[in-house]
C-alpha atoms as a printed R data frame, in Angstrom:
    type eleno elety resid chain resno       x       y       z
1   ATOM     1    CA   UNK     A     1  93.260  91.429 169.455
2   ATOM     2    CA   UNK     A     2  89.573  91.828 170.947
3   ATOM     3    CA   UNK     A     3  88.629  94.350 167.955
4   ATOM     4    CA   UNK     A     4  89.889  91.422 165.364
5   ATOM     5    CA   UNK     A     5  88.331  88.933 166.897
6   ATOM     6    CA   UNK     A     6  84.893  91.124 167.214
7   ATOM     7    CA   UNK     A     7  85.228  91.227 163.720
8   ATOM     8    CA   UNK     A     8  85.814  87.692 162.647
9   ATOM     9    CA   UNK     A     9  82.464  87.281 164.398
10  ATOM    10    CA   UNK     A    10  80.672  89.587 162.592
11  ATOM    11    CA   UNK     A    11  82.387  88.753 159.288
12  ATOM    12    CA   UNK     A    12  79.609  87.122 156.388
13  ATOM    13    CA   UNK     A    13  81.666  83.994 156.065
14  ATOM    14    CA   UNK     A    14  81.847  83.110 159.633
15  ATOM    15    CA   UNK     A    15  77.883  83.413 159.776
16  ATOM    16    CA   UNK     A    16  77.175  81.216 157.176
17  ATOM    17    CA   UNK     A    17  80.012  78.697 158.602
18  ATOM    18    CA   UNK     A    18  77.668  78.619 162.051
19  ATOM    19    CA   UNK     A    19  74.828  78.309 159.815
20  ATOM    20    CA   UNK     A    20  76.227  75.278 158.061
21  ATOM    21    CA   UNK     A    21  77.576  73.352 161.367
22  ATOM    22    CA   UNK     A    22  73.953  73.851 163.054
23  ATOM    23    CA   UNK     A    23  72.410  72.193 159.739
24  ATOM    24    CA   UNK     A    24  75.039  69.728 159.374
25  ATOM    25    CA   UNK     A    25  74.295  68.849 163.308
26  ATOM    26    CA   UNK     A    26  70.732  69.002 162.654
27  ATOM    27    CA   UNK     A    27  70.949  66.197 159.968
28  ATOM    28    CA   UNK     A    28  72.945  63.936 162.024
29  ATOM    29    CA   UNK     A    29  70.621  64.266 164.589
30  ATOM    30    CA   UNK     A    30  68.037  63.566 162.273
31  ATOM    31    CA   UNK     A    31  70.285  60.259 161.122
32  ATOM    32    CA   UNK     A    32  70.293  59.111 164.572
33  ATOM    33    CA   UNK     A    33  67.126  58.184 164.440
34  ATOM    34    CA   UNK     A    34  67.390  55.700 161.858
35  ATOM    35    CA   UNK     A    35  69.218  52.354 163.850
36  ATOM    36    CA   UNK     A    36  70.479  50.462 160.629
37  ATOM    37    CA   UNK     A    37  72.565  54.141 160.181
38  ATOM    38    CA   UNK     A    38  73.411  54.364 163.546
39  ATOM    39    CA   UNK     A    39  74.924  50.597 163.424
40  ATOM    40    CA   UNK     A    40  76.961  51.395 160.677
41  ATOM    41    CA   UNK     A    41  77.991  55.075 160.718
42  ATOM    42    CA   UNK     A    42  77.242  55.287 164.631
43  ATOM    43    CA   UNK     A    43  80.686  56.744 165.642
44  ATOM    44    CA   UNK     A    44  81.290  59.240 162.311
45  ATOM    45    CA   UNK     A    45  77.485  60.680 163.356
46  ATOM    46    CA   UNK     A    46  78.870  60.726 167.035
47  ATOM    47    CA   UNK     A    47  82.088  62.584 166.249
48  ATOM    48    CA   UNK     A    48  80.300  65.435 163.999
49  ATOM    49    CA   UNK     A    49  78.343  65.879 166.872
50  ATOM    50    CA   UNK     A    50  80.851  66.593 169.139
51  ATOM    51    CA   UNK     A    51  82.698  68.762 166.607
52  ATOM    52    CA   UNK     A    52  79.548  70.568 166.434
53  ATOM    53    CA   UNK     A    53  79.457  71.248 170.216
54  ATOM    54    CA   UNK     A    54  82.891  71.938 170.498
55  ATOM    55    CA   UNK     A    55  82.382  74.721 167.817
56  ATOM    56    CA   UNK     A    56  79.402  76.149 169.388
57  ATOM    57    CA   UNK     A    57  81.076  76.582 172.996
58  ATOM    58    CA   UNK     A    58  84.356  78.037 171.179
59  ATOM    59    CA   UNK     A    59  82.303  80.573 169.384
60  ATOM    60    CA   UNK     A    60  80.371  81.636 172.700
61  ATOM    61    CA   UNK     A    61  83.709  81.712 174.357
62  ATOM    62    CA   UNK     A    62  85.204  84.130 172.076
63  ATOM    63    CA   UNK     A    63  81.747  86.457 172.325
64  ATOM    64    CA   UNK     A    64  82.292  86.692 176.071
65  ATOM    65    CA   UNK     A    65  86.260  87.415 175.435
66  ATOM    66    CA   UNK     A    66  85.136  90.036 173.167
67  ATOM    67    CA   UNK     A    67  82.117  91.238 174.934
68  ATOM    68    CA   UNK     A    68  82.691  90.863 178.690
69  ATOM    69    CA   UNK     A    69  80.560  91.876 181.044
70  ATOM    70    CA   UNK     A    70  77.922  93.297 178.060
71  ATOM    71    CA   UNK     A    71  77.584  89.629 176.938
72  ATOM    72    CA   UNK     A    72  74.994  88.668 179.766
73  ATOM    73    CA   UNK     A    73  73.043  91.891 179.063
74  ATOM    74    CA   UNK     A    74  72.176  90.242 175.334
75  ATOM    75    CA   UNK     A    75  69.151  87.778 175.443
76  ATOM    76    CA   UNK     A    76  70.309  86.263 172.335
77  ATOM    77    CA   UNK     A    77  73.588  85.246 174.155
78  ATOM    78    CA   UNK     A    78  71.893  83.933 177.176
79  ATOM    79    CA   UNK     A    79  69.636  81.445 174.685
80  ATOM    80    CA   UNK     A    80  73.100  80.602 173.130
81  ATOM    81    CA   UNK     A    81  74.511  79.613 176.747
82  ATOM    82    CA   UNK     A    82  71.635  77.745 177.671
83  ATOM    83    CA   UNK     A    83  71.231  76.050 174.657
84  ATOM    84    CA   UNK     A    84  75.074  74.956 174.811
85  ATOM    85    CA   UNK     A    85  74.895  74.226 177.853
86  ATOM    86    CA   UNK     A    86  72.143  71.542 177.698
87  ATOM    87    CA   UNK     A    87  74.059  69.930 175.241
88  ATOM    88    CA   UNK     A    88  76.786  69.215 176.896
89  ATOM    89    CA   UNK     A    89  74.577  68.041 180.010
90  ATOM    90    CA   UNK     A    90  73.077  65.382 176.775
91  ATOM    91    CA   UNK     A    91  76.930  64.149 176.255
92  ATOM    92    CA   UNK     A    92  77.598  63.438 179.452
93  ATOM    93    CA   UNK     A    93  74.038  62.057 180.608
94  ATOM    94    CA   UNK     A    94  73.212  58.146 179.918
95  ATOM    95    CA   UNK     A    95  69.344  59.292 180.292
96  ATOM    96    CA   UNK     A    96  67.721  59.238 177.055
97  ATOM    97    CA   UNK     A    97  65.634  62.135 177.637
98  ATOM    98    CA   UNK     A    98  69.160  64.244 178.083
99  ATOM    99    CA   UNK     A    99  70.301  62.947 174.917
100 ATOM   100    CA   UNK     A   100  66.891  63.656 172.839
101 ATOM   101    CA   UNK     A   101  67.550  67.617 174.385
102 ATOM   102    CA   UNK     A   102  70.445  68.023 172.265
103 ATOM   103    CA   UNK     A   103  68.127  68.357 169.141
104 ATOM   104    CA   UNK     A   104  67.917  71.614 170.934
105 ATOM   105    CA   UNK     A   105  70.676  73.112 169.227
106 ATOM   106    CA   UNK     A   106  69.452  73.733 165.926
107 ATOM   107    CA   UNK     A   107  67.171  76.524 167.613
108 ATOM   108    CA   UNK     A   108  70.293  78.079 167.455
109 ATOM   109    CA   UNK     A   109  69.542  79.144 164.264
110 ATOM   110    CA   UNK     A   110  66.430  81.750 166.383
111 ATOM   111    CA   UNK     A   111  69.740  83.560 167.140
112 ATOM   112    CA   UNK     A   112  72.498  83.287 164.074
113 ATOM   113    CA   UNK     A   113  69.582  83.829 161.182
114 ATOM   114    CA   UNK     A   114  68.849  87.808 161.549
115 ATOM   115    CA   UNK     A   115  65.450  87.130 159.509
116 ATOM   116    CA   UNK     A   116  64.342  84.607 162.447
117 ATOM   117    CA   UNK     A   117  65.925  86.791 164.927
118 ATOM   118    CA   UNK     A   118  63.157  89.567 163.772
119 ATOM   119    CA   UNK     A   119  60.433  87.178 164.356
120 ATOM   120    CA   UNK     A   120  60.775  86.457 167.330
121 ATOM   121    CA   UNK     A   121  61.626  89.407 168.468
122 ATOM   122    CA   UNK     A   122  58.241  90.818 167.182
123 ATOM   123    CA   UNK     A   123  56.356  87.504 168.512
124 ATOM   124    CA   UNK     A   124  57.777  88.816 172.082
125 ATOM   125    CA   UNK     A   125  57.111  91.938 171.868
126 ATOM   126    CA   UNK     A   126  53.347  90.885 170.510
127 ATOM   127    CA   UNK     A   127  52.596  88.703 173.817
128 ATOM   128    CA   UNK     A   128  51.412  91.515 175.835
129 ATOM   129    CA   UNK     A   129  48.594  92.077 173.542
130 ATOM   130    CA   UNK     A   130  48.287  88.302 172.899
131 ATOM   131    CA   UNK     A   131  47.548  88.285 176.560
132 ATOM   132    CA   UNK     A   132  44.565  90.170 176.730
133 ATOM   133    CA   UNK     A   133  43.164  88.291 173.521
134 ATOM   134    CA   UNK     A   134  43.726  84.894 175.376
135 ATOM   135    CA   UNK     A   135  41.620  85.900 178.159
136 ATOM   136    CA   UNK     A   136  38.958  87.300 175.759
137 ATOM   137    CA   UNK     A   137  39.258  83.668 174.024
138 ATOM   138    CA   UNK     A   138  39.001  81.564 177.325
139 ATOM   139    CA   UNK     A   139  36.057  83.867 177.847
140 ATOM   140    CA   UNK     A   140  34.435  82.885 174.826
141 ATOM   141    CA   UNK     A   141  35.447  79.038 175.133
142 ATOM   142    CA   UNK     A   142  33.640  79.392 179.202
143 ATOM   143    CA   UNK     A   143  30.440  80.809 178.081
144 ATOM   144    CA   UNK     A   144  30.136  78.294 174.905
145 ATOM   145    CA   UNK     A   145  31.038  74.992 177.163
146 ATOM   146    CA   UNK     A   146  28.569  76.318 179.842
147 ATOM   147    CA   UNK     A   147  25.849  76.785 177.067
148 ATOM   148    CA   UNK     A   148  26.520  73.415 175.616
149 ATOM   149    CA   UNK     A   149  26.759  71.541 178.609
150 ATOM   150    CA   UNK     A   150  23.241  72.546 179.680
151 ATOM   151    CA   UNK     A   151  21.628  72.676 176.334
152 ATOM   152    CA   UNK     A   152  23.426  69.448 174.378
153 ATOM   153    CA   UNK     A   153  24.997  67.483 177.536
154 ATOM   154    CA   UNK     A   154  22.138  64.980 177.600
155 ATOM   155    CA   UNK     A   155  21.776  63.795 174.240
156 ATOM   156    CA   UNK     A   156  26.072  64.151 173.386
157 ATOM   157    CA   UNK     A   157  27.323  62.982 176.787
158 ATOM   158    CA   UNK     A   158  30.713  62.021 175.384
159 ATOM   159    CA   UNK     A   159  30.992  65.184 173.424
160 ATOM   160    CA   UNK     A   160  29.383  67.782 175.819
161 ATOM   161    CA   UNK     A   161  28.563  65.468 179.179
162 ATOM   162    CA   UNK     A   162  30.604  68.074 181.697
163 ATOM   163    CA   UNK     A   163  32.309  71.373 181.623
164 ATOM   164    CA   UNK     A   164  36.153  70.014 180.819
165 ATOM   165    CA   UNK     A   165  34.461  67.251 177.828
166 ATOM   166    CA   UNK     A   166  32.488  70.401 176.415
167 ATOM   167    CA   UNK     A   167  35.645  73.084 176.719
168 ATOM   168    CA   UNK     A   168  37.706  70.147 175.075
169 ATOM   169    CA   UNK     A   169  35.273  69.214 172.404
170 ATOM   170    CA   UNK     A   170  34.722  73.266 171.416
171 ATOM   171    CA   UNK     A   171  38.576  73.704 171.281
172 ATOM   172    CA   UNK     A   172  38.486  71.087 168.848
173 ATOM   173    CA   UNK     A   173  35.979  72.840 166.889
174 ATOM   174    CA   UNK     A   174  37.887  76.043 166.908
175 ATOM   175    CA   UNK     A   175  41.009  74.554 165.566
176 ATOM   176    CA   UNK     A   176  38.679  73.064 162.402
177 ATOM   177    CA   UNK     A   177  39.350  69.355 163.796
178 ATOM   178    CA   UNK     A   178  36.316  66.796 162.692
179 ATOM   179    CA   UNK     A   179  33.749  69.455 163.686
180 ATOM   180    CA   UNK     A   180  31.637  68.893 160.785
181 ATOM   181    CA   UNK     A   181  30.648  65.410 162.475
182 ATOM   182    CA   UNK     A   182  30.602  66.362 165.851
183 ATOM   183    CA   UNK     A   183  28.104  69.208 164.905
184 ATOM   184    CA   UNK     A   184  25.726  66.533 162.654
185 ATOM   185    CA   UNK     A   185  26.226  64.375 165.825
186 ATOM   186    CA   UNK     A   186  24.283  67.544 168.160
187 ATOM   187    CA   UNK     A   187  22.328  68.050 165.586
188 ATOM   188    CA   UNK     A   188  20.360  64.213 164.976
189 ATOM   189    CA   UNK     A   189  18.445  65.840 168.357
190 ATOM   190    CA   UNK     A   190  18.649  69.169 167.583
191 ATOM   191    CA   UNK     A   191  18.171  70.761 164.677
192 ATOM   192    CA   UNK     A   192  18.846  74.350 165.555
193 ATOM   193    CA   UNK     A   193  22.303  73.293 166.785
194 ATOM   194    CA   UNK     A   194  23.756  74.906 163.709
195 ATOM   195    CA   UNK     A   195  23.174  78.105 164.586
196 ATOM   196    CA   UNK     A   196  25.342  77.519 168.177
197 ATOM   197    CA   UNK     A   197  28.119  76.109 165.962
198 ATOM   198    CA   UNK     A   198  28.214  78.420 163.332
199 ATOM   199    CA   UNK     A   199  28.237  81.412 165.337
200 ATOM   200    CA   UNK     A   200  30.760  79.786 167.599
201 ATOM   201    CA   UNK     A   201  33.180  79.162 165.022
202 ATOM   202    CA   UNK     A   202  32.463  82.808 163.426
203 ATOM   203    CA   UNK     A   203  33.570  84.526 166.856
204 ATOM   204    CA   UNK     A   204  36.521  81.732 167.207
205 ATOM   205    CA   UNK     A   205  38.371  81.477 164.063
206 ATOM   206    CA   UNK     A   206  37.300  84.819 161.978
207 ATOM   207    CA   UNK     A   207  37.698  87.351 165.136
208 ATOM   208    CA   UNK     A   208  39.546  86.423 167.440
209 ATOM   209    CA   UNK     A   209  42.031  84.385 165.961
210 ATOM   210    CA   UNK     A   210  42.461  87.073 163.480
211 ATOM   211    CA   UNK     A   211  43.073  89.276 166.219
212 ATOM   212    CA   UNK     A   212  46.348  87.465 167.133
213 ATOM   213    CA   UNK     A   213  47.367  88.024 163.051
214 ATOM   214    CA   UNK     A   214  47.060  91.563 163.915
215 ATOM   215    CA   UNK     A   215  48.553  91.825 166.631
216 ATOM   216    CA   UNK     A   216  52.124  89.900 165.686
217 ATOM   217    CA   UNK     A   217  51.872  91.823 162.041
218 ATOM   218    CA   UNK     A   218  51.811  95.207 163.964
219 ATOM   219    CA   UNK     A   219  54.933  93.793 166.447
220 ATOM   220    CA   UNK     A   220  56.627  92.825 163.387
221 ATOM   221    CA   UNK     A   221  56.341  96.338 161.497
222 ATOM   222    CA   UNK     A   222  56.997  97.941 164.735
223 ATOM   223    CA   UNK     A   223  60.320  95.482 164.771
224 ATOM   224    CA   UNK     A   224  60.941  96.696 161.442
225 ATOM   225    CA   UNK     A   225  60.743 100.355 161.720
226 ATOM   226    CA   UNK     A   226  63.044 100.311 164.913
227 ATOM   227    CA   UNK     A   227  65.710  97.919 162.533
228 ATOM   228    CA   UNK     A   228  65.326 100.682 159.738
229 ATOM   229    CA   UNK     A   229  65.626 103.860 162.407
230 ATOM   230    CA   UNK     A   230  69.008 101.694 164.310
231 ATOM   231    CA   UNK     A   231  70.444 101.569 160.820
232 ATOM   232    CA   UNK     A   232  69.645 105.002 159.476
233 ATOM   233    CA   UNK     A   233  71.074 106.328 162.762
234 ATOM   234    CA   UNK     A   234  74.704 104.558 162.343
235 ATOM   235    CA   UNK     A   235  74.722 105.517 158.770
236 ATOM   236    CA   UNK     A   236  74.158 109.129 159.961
237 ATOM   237    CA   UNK     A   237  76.839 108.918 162.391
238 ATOM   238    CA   UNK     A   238  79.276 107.363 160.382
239 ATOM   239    CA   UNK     A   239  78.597 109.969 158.171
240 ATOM   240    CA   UNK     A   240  78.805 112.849 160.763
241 ATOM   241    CA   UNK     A   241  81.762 111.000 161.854
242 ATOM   242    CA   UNK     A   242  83.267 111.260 158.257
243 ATOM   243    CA   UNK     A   243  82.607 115.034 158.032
244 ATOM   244    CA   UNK     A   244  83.671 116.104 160.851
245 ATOM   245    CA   UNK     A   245  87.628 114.126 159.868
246 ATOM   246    CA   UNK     A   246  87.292 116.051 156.412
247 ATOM   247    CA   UNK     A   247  86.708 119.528 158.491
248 ATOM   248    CA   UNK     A   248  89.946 118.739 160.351
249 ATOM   249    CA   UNK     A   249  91.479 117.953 158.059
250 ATOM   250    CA   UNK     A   250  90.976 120.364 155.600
251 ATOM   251    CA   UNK     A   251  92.124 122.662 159.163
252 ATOM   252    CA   UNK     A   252  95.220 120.927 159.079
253 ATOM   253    CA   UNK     A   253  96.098 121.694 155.705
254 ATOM   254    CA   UNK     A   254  94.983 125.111 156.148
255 ATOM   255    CA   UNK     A   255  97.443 125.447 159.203
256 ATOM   256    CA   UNK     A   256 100.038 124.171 157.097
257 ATOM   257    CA   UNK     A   257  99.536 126.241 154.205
258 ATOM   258    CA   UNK     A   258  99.859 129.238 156.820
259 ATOM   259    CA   UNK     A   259 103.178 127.992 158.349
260 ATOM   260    CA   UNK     A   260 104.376 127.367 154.633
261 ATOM   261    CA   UNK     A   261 103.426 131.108 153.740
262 ATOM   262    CA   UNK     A   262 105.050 132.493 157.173
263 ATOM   263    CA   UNK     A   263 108.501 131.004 156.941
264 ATOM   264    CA   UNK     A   264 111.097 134.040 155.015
265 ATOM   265    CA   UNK     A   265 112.141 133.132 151.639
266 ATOM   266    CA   UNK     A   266 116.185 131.445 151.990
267 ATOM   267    CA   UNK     A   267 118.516 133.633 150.359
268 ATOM   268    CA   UNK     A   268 121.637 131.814 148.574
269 ATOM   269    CA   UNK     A   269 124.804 132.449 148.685
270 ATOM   270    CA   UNK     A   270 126.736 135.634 147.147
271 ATOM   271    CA   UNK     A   271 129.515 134.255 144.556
272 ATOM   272    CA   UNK     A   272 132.774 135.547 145.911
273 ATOM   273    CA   UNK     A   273 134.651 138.172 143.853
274 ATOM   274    CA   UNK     A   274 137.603 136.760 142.303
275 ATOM   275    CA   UNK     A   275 140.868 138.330 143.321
């Protein structure tokens, strides 16, 4: 019984049926939103919702009858549990921000989706190199809102007046936002502000931003080679498996071939004389 049902869970059509109910769920969701649907198809939106749940926390039901104990050991599962879980805390909670968490469950799709599953897979696996390039960017961000506190604080108090209005304002230069006028703004009093800005957004955007790229395109191979190695490594097995059934086999037969050959030939019957 465990084996079938391990397989119903891995079978195609069962996938894309989860895949459906989290999309259908996330549109209703979505309809909830909109209070001239809600007042007319309020309860039909409500009950899809709950048919939704109730399908999600049978499916993780049967994964921990199947799996047992090795179902806590998978962090996909866990994100499944929690995710389920907070939903049903949303159905049973009158506080609105309960009830907004159950939007929650079309992340579900992170763990049903294998595609998604890779990504962020390799996007965890990239954060301990993300880590140090986060420290070289705050690094980067300190020095530049030290140097344009003391060198632009004066004449652009509200853009560069203290250390947090200067690391704000460059942030919002990195990320492209209106920097254009907030540079001609430095610049009515200083004309050489270009160059700060400039190289600024040269060290910000083109390096080390671009350094993050690399680093979650390198996870992401690495993801992808392990994937490729996994499956190349059942196939062998199965393989292996295979060959060593057809050696026993053809063993068997050769056994009975030798039994066959052993055995004395029957002899018949003499015909009686006739008296």
């Amino acid at each position: 019984m465990r084996e079938r049902t391990r397989a119903f869970l891995a079978h195609p059509v069962f996938q894309r049926f989860v895949i459906g109910v989290i999309l259908v769920n996330a549109g209703t969701l979505g309809l909830e939103t909109f209070p001239a649907v809600v007042e007319r198809y309020g309860t039909v939106l409500t009950v899809i919702d709950h048919i939704a749940l109730y399908i999600f926390a049978a499916e993780l039901i049967a994964k921990l009858y199947v799996d047992r104990a090795a179902f806590w050991r998978d962090p996909w599962n866990l994100f499944d549990t929690v995710i389920v879980a907070v939903a049903f805390a949303s159905t049973t909670g009158g506080l609105s921000v309960l009830r907004a968490l159950r939007i929650l469950r079309v992340l579900r799709l992170l763990s049903v989706v294998p595609s998604l599953r890779r990504v962020v897979s390799a996007l965890l696996r990239a954060m301990p190199g993300m880590s140090s390039i986060v420290v070289l960017l705050s690094l980067v961000l300190y020095v530049a809102a030290v140097m344009a506190t003391k060198l632009y604080g004066q004449s652009a108090p509200n853009r560069f007046g203290s250390l947090p209005t200067s690391l704000f304002t460059l942030y919002q230069t990195m990320t492209g936002d209106d920097w254009g006028n907030i540079a001609r703004e430095v610049m009515d009093r200083h004309p050489t502000a270009w160059i700060f800005f400039t190289i600024f957004i040269l060290v910000c955007t083109f390096v080390v931003l671009n350094l993050f790229l690399a680093v979650v395109v390198s996870a992401m191979d690495e993801e992808s080679a392990e994937e490729r190695a996994a499956i190349e490594d059942t196939t062998a097995q199965q393989s292996q498996r295979i060959l060593d059934e057809l050696v026993e086999l053809r063993k068997e037969i050769a056994e009975l071939r030798g039994q066959v050959g052993a055995q004395p030939p029957k002899q018949g019957r003499r015909p009686s004389r006739a008296r």
